[in-house]
C-alpha positions in Angstrom: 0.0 0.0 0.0 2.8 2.4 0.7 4.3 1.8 -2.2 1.9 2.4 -4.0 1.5 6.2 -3.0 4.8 6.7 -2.8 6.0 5.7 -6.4 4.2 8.5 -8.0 6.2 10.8 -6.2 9.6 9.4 -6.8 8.7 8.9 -10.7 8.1 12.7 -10.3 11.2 13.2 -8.2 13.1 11.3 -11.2 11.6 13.5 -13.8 12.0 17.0 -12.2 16.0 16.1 -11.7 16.2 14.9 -15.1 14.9 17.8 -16.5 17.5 20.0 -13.7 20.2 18.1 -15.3 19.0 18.9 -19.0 18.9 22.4 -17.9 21.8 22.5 -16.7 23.6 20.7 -19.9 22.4 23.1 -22.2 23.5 26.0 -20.2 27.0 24.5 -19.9 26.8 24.1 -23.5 26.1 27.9 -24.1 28.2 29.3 -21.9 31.6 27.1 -23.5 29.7 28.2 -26.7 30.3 32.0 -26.0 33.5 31.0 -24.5 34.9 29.9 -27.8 33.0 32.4 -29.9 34.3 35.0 -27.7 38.2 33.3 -27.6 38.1 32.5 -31.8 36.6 36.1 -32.2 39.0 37.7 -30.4 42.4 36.3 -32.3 40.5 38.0 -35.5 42.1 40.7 -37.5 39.4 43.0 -38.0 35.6 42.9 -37.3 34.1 40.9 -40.3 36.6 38.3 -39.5 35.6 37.9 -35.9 32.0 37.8 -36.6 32.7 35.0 -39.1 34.6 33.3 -36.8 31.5 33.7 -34.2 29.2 32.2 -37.0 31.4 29.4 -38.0 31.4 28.5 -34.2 27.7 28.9 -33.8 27.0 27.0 -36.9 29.1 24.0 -36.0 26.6 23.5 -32.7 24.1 22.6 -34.5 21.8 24.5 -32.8 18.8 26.5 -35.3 17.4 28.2 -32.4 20.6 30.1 -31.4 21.5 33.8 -31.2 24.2 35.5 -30.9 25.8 39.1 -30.7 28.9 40.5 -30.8 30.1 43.8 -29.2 33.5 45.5 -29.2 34.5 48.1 -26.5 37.9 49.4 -26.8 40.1 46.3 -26.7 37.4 44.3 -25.1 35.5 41.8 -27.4 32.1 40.0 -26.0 30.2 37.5 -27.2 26.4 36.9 -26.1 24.8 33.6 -27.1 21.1 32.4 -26.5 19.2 29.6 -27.4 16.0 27.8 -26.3 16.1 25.0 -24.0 15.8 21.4 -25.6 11.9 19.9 -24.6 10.9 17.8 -21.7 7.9 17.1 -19.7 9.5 20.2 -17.3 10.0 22.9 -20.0 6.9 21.9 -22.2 5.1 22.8 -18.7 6.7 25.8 -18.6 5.9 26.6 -21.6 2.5 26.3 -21.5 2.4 28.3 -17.8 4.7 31.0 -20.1 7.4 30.5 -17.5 10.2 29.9 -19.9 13.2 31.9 -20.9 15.9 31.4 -23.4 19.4 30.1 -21.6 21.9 32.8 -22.1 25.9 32.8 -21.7 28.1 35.9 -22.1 32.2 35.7 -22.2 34.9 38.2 -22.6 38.0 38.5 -24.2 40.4 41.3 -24.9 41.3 41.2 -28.9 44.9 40.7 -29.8 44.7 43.1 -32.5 42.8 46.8 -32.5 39.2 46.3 -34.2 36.4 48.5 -34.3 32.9 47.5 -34.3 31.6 49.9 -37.5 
């Protein structure tokens, strides 16, 4: 008998940290995605090499659902990239409550070389 109202609950319990650990995979994965953009981007010459350095990064994710944009201040060179979390019983919820977000990741690098953004 107490098995039987307690299963329900761990099945639940199962999900919810499955979902928590997809979450967390796909923020990983945009976070060392603006890591390399940023790091690629900021070995570039000039600025239409560094943003097709950020777009051959992007591309070869995989990802069609990712954004990205590249700022340069001074000598300091930053990538933002977004992207929609991949489906599962927690985000399709959230979805349908309107309580989800795009993952974001930002990174940093100062450029080897002086580029402008034009």
């Amino acid at each position: 008998m107490e098995f039987a109202l307690l299963l329900p609950l761990f099945v639940l319990l199962m999900v919810a940290l499955l979902d928590v650990v997809a979450i967390a995979r796909d923020q990983l994965h945009v976070d060392m995605l603006a890591r390399d953009a940023a790091r690629r981007a900021s070995q570039a010459s000039n600025i239409d090499e560094a943003r097709e350095s950020v777009t051959m990064i992007i591309a070869h994710a995989g990802r069609s659902d990712t954004q990205w944009q590249l700022t340069v201040n001074g000598d300091m060179l930053t990538v933002h990239v977004s992207m929609e979390p991949r489906s599962s019983l927690m985000t399709t919820s959230l979805h349908w409550l309107g309580g989800v977000r795009r993952i974001e990741g930002w990174a940093s690098f100062v450029t080897e070389y002086d580029i402008t953004d034009k």
